[in-house]
VEXDREN-2710 file (C-alpha; in Angstrom, 1 decimal):
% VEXDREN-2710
k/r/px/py/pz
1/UNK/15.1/-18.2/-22.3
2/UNK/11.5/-19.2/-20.9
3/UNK/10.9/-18.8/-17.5
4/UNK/9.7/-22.2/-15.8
5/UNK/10.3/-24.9/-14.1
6/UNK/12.4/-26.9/-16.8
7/UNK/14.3/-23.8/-17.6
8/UNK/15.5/-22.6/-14.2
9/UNK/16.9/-26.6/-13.5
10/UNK/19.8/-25.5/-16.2
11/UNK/20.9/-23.8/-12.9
12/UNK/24.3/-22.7/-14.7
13/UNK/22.6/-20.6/-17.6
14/UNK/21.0/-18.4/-15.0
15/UNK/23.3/-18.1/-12.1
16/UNK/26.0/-17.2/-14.9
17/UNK/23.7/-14.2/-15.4
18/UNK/23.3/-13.4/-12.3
19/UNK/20.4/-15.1/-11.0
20/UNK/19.4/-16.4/-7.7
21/UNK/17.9/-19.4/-8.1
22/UNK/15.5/-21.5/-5.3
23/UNK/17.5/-23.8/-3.7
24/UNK/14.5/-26.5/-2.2
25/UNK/13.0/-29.4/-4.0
26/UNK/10.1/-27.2/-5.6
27/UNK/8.3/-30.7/-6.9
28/UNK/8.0/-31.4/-3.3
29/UNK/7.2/-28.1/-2.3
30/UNK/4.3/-27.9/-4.6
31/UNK/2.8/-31.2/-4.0
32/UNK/2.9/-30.9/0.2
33/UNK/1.2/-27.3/-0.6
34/UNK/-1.5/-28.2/-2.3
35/UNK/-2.4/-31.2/-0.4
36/UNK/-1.9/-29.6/3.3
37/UNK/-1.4/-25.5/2.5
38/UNK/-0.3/-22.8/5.3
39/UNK/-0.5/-20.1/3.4
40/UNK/-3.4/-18.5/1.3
41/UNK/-2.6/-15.2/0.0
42/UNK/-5.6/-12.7/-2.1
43/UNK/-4.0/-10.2/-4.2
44/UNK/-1.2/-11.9/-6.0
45/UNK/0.4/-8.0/-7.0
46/UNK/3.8/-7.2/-7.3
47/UNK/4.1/-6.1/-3.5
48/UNK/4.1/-9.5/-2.6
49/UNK/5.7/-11.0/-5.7
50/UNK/8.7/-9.0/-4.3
51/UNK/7.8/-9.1/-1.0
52/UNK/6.1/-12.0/0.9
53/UNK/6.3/-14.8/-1.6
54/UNK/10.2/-13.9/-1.8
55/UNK/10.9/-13.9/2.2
56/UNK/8.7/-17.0/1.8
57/UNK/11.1/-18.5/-0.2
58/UNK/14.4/-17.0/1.7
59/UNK/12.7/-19.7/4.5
60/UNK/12.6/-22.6/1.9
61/UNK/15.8/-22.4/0.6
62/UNK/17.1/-22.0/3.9
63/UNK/15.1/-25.6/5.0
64/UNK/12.6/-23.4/7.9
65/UNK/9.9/-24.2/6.0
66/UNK/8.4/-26.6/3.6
67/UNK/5.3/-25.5/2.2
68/UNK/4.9/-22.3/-0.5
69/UNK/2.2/-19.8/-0.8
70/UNK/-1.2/-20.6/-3.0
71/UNK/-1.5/-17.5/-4.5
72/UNK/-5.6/-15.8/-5.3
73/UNK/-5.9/-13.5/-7.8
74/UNK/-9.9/-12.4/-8.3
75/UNK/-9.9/-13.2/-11.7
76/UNK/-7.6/-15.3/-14.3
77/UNK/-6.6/-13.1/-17.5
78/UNK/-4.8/-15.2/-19.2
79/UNK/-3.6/-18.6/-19.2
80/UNK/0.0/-19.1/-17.0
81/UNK/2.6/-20.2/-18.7
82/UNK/5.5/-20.0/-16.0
83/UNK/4.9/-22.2/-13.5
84/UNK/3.7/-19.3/-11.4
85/UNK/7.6/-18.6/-11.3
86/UNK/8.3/-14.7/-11.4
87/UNK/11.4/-12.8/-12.0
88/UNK/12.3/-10.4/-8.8
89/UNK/14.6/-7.1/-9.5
90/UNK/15.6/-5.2/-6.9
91/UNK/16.7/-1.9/-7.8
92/UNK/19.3/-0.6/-4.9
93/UNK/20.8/3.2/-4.5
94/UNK/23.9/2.3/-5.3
95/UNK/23.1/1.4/-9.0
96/UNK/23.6/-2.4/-8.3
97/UNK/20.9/-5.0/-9.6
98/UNK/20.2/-8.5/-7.8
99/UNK/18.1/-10.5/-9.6
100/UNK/16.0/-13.7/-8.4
101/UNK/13.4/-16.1/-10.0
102/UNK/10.7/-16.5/-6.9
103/UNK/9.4/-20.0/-7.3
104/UNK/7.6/-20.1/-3.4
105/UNK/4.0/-20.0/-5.2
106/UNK/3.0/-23.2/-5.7
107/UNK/-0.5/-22.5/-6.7
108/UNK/-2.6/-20.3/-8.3
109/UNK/-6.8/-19.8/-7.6
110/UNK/-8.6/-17.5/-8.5
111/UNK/-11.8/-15.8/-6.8
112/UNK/-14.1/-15.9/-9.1
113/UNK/-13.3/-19.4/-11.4
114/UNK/-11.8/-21.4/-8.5
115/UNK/-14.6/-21.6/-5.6
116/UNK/-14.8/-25.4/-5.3
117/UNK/-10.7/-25.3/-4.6
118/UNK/-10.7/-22.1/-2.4
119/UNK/-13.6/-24.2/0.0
120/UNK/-10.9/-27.3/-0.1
121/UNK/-8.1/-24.9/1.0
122/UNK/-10.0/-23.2/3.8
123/UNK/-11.9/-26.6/4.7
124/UNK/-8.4/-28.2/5.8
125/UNK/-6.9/-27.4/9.1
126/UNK/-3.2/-27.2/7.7
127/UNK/-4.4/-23.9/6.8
128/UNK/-2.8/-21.5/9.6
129/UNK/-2.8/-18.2/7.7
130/UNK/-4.7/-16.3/4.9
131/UNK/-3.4/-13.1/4.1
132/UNK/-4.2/-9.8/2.0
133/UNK/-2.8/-7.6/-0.7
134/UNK/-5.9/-6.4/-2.3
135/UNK/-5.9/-2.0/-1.0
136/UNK/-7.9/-0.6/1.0
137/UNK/-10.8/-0.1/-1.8
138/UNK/-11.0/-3.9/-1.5
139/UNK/-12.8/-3.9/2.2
140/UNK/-15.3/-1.5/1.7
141/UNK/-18.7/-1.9/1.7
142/UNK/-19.7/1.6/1.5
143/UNK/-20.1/3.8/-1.7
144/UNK/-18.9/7.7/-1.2
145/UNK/-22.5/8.5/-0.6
146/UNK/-22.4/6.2/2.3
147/UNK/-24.6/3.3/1.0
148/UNK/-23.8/-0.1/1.0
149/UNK/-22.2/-0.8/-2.5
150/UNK/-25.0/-2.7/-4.9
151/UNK/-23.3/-6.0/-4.8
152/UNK/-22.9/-6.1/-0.7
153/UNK/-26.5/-5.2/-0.3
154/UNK/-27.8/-8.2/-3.0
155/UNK/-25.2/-10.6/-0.7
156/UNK/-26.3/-9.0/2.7
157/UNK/-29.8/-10.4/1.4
158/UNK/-28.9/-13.6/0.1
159/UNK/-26.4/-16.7/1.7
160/UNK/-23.0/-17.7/1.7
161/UNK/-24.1/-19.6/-1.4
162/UNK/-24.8/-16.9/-3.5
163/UNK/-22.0/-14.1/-2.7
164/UNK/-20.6/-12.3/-5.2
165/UNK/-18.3/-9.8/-3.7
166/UNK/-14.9/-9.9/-2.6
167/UNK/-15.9/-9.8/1.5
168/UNK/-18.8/-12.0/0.9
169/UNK/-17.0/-14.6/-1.0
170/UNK/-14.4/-14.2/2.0
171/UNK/-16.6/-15.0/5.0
172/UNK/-18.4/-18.0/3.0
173/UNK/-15.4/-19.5/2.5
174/UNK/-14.8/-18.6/6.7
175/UNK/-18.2/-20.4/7.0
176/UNK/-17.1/-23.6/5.2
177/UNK/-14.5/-23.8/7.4
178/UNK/-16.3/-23.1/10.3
179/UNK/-19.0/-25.9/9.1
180/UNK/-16.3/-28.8/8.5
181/UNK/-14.0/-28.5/12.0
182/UNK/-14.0/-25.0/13.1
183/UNK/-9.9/-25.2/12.7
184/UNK/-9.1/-21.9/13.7
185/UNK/-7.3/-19.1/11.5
186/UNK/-5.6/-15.7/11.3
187/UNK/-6.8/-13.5/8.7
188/UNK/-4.1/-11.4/8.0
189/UNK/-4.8/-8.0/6.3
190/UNK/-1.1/-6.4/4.7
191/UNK/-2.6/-3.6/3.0
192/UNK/-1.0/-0.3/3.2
193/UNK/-3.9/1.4/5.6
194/UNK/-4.3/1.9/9.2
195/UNK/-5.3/-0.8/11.5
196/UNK/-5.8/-2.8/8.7
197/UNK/-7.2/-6.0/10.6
198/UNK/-9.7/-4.1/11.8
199/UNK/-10.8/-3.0/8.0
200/UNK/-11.4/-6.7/7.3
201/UNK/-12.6/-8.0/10.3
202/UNK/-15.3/-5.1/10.5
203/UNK/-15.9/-6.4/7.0
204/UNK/-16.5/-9.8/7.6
205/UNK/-18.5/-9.6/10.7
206/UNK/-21.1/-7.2/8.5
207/UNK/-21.7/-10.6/6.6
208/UNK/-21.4/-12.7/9.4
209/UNK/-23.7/-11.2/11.6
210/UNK/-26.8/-11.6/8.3
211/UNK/-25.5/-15.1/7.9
212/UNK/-24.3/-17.2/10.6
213/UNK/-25.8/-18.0/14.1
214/UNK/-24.4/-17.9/17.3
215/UNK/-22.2/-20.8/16.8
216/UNK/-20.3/-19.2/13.9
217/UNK/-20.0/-15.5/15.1
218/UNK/-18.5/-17.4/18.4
219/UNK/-16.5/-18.9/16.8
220/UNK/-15.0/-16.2/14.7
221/UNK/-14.8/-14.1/18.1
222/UNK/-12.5/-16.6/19.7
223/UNK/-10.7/-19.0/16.8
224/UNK/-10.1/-16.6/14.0
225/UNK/-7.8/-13.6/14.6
226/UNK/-7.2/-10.2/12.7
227/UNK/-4.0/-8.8/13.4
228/UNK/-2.8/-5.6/12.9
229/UNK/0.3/-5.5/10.2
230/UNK/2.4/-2.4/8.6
231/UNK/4.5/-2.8/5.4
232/UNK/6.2/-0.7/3.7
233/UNK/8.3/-1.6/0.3
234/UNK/8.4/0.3/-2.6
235/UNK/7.3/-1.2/-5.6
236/UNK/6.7/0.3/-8.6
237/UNK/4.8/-0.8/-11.7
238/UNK/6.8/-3.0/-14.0
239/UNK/9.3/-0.5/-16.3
240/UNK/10.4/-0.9/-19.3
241/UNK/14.1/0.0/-18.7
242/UNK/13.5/-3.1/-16.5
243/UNK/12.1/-5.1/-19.2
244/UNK/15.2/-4.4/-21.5
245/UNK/17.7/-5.4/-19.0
246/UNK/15.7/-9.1/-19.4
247/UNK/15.4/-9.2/-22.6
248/UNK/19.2/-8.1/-22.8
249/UNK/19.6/-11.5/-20.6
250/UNK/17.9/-13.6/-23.1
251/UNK/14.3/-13.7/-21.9
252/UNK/11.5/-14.0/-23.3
253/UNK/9.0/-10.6/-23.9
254/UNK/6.3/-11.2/-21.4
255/UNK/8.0/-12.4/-18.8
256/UNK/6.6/-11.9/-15.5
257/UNK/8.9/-9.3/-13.6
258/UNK/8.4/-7.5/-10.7
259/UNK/10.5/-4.5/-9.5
260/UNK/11.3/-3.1/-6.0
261/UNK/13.5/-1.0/-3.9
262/UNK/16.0/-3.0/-1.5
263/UNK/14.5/-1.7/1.8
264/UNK/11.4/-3.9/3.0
265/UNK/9.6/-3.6/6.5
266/UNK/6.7/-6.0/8.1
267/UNK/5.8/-5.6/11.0
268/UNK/3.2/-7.9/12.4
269/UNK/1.0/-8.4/15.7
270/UNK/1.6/-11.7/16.6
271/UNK/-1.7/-13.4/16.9
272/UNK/-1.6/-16.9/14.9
273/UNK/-4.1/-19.2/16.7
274/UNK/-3.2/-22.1/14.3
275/UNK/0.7/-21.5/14.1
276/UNK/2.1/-19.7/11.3
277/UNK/5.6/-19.5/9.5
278/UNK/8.5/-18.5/10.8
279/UNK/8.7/-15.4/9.1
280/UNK/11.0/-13.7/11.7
281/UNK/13.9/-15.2/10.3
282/UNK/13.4/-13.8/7.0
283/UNK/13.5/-10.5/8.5
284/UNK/9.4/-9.5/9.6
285/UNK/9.0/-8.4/12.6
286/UNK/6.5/-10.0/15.0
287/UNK/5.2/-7.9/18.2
288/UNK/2.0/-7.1/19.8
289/UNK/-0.6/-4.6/19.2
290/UNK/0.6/-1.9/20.5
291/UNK/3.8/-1.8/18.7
292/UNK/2.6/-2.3/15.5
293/UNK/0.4/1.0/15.6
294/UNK/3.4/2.6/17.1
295/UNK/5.5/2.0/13.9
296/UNK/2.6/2.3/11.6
297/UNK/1.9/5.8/12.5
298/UNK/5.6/6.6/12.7
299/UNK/5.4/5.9/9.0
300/UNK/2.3/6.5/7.4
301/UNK/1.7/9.5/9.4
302/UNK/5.6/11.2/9.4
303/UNK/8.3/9.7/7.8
304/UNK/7.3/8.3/4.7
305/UNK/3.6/8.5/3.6
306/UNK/3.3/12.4/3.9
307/UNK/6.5/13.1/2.1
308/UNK/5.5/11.1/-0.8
309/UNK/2.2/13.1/-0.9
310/UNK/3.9/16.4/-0.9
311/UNK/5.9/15.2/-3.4
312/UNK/3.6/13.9/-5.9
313/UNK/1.2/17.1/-5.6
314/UNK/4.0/19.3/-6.5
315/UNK/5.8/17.0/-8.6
316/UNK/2.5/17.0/-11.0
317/UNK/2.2/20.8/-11.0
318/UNK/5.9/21.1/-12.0
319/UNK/5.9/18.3/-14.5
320/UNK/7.9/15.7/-12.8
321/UNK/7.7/12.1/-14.4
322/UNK/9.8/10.5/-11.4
323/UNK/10.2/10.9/-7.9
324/UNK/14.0/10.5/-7.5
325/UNK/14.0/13.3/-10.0
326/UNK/12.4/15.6/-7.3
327/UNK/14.4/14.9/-4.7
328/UNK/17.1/16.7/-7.1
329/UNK/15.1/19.6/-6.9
330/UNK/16.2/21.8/-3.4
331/UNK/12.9/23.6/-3.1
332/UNK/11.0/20.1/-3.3
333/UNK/14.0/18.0/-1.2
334/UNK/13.8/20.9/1.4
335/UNK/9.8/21.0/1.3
336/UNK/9.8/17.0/2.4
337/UNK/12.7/17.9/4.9
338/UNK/10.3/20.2/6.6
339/UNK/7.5/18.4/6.4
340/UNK/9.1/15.1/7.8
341/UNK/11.8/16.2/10.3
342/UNK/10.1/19.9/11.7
343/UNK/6.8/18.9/11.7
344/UNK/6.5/15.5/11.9
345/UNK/9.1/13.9/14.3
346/UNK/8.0/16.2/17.4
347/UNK/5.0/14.2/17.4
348/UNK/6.2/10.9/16.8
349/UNK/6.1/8.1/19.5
350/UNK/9.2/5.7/19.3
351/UNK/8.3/2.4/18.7
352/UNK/11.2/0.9/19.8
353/UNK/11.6/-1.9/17.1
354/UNK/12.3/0.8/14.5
355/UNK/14.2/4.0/14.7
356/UNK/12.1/6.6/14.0
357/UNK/15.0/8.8/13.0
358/UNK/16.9/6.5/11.5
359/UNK/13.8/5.5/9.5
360/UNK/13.3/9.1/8.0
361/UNK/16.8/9.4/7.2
362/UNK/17.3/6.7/4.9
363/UNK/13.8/7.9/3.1
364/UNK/15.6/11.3/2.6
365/UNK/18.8/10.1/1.5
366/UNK/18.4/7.0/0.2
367/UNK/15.1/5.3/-0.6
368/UNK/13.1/8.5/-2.2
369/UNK/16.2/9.6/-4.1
370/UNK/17.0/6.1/-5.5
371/UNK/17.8/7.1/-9.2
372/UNK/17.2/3.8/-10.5
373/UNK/13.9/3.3/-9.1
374/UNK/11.3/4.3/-11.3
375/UNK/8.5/5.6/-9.2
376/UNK/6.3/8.8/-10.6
377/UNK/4.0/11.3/-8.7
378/UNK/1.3/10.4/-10.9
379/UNK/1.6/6.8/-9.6
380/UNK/1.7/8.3/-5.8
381/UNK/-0.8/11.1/-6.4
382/UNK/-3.9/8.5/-6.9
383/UNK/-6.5/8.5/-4.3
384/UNK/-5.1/11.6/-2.3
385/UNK/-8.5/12.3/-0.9
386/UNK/-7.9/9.3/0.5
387/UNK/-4.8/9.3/1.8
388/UNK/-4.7/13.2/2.9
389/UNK/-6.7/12.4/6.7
390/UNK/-4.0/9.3/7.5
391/UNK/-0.8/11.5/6.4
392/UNK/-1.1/14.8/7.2
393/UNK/-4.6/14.6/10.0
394/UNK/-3.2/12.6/12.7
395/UNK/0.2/15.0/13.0
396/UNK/-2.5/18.0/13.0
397/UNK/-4.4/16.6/15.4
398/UNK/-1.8/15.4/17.4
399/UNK/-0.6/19.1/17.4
400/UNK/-4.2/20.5/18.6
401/UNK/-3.9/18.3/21.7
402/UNK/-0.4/18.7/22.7
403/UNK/0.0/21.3/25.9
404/UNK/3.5/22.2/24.4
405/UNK/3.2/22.5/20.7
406/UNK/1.3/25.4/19.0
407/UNK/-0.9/24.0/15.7
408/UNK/0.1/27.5/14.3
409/UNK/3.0/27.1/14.7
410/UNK/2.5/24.5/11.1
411/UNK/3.5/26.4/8.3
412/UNK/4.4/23.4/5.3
413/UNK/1.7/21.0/6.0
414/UNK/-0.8/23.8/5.2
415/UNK/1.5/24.7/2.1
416/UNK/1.0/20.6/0.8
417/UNK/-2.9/20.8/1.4
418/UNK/-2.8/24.0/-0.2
419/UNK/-0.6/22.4/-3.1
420/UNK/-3.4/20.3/-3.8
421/UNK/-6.4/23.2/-3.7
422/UNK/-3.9/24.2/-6.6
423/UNK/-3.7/20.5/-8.1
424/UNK/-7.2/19.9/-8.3
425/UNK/-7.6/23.1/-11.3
426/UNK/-6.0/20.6/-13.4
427/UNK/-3.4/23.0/-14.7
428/UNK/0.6/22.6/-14.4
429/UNK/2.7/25.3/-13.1
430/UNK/3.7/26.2/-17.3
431/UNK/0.2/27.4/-17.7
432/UNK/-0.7/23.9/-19.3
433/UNK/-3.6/21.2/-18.7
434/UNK/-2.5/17.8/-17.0
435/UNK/-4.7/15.1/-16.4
436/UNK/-4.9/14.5/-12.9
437/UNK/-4.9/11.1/-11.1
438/UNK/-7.6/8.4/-10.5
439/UNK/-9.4/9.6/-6.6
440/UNK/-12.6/8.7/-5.7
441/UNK/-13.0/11.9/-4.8
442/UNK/-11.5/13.6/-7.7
443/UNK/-14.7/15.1/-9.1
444/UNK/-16.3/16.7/-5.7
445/UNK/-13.2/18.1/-5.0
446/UNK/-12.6/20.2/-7.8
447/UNK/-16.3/21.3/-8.0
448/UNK/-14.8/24.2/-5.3
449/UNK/-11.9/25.2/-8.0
450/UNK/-14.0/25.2/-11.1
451/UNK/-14.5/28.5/-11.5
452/UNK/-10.9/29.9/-10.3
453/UNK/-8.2/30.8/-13.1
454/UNK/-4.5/31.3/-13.4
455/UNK/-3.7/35.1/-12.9
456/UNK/-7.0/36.0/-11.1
457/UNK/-7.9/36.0/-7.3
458/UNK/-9.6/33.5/-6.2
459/UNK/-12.4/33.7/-4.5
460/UNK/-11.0/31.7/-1.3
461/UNK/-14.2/31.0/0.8
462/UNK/-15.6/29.2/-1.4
463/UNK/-13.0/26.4/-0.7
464/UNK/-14.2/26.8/3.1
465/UNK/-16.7/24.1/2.5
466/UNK/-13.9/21.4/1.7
467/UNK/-11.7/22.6/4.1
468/UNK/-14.0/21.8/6.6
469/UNK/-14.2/18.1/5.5
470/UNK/-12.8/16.0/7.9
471/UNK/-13.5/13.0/6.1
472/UNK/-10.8/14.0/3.3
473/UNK/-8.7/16.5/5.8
474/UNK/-8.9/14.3/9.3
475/UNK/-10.0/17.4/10.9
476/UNK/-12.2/20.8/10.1
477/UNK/-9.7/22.9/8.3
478/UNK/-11.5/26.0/9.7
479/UNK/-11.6/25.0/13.2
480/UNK/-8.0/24.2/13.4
481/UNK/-7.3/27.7/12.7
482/UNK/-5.3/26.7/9.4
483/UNK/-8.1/27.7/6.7
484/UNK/-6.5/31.6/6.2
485/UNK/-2.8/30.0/6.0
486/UNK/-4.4/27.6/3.4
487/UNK/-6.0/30.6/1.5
488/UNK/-3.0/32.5/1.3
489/UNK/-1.1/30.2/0.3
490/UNK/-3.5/29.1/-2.4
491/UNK/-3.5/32.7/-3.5
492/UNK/0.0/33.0/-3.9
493/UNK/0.1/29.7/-5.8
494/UNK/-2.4/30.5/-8.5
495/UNK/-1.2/34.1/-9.5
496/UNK/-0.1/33.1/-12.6
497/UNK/2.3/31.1/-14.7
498/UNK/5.2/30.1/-12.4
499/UNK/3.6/30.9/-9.0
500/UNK/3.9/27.2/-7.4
501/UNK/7.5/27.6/-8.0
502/UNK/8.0/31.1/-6.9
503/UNK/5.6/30.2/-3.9
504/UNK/7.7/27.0/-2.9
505/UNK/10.9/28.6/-3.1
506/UNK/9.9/31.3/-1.1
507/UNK/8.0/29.6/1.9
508/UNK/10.6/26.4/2.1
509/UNK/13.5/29.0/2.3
510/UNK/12.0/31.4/4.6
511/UNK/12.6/34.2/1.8
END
């Protein structure tokens, strides 16, 4: 079986394997899309594959909406040869497997290859929405030293006409549009990061503020909107078990295939100055500002974000290859428990749309521990400088200005940041070398551990300077009083072959 558009209208061959199918007219679709889009989407990845472009097409079939998604990818790699149809797995707890052929994309551009149609797209005013999956990496437009990044600088000093990178292309295209009617827009940032409309508006205003006049900085101040958004879907990189189970159905290798969890959250400030879709009947929610922090920090910053962290620094040093494997492990499952529930829900604020409780439970008993979800620490591990400030700061901070809890009083935060001191010597828990995962900051980091060995004491203030980084820790280490904690626990953890595992057990049970 190929998957496209002729294929899928044998609507009996697939459904008999379990298929969901689209239920709209997707000749129609396709055609009203291309001549008067809604939707523009940058980063075509499997988050939205399994995501967006599916609760897209949840409003199609259900006759709420009648235009798809033109999906931009930066570059094409090869030519498509499924219709831009892809097959959607979702993996639930249970063991059960729902499988569905997303056909809500009705076109595909590309970044670099396709400017002449991207200036079409954001030249017409059906356009009410352009959104983003492209990580947080894609909005910057500083280097780690803190210089603009070569190719921003060469656009800062150039025009619209001659930008080359991503946010340059991005506000020339915002210029064309401006230039033809000034139709206005939301510019909606869905990237996994915190107050993510702010990442790419402060983005695009860089450029716009070298490049238009007062006209078009007025107008992006008034007629184009950057809301706030929080998702939060699991979605691992295509597996092969995956793979087997559709080539056991009769499709063809290479068949586009995304693969998820069941549980999905959007949440949304509800700023659309153009209209937008009706997205709240496929399940997103849509609230105001305020409330989409609320739940953003409730997850990225308690009951989901940090727990992964712990786990995939540990799971490393203990040779874990999956993260439902972990959460078989009662040192590791009681480490996240502690982390999440004791440390992290006393400084949670209740966002009212989601349960912050209820949230954290069904990560610790359902989601993480999902055996048929093939997630790996290695996977979650990338980019921890990154991600340590977001997931473990803010709950540190929020404990250094609270009059009734005691930032001493954290005991297992200090025991993750201390878990990565011992990730960063590169050596597993067996005594044996691992390679450790992609992070911008991977090589300054260990520069503190490169002298420290298994079996010997460490000299410990010599980890004082990146303790007191607040740019990878959200605050000074030092000056939060949780530096010695840190160095004792990093001391325990490197005596020897064994020692993260004796260390866990002993400071998650209180033994």
């Amino acid at each position: 079986m190929v998957l496209n558009n002729e294929s899928i209208k044998n609507r009996a061959a697939w459904e008999k394997l379990g298929y969901r199918l689209p239920k709209f007219d997707r000749d129609a679709m396709v055609e009203k899309t291309v001549k008067n889009p809604t939707w523009l989407h940058f980063g075509a990845g499997n988050i939205f594959k399994a995501f967006q472009a599916d609760a897209c097409q949840r409003l199609l079939d259900a006759g709420l909406w009648d235009t798809g998604i033109i999906a931009a990818e930066r570059r094409e790699k090869k030519p498509e040869a499924n219709d831009n149809l892809t097959v959607k797995v979702t993996l639930k707890a249970d063991g059960n497997v729902e499988k569905a052929v997303v056909a809500s994309i009705a076109e595909k551009v590309y970044l670099y290859g396709s400017e002449a149609r991207l200036k079409e797209i954001f030249e017409n005013p059906s356009l009410q929405m352009v959104s983003f999956t492209i990580t947080e990496k894609g909005y910057a437009l500083y280097d780690a030293n803190g210089e603009y990044l070569p190719d921003i600088a060469v656009d800062l000093a150039g025009t619209p006409e001659t930008a080359k990178s991503y946010m340059g292309k991005i506000t020339a295209l915002l210029c064309a549009r401006y230039l033809k009617n000034r139709a206005p827009l939301a510019m909606v940032s869905m990237d996994n990061c915190s107050h993510n409309g702010d990442k790419l508006k402060t983005a695009i205003t860089c450029f716009a503020e070298k490049w238009g006049g007062p006209g078009f900085n007025a107008w992006l101040k008034e007629s184009v909107s950057f809301p706030w958004s929080m998702i939060d879907k699991i979605t691992p990189g295509p597996d092969a078990s995956v793979a087997a189970m559709l080539k056991e159905d009769g499709l063809a290798d290479g068949t586009p295939f995304v693969n998820a969890e069941e549980c999905e959250y959007l949440v949304i400030e509800d700023s659309f100055p153009n209209g937008r879709p009706c997205l709240e009947k496929a399940g997103i929610y849509f609230t105001d500002r305020e409330t989409v922090d609320k739940v953003e920090r409730m997850k990225v910053c308690t009951c989901l974000n940090p727990l992964h962290t712990s786990l995939a620094v540990y799971g490393c040093l203990l040779g874990y290859d999956r993260i439902w494997k972990e959460m078989q492990d009662e040192d590791l499952r009681k480490l996240v428990e502690l982390v999440g529930y004791k440390e992290g829900l006393p400084v949670v604020t209740d966002p009212g749309i989601i349960s912050p409780k209820a949230f954290i439970d069904a990560v610790v008993n359902e989601r993480v521990p999902n055996p048929f979800l093939p997630d790996m620490p290695q996977r979650i591990a990338m980019d921890t400088s990154q991600k340590l400030p977001i997931r473990f700061g803010e709950t540190i901070k929020a404990y250094i200005a609270s009059d009734t809890l005691d930032v001493n009083d954290l005991k297992f935060i200090p025991l993750v940041h201390a878990g990565w001191l011992r990730y960063l010597m590169g050596v597993d828990d067996r005594g044996e070398l691992f390679e450790q995962s992609p992070d911008p900051l991977l090589e300054t980091a260990k520069a503190y551990v490169k002298d420290m060995k298994l079996g010997e004491k460490p000299d410990t203030k010599k980890l004082e300077g990146l303790l007191r980084n607040a740019s990878i820790f959200g605050v000074d280490l030092v000056d939060a009083g949780l530096a010695d904690k840190i160095y004792d626990y990093f001391t325990e953890l490197t005596e020897g072959v064994g020692a993260v595992r004796k260390t866990l057990h002993k400071y998650v049970w209180g033994k």
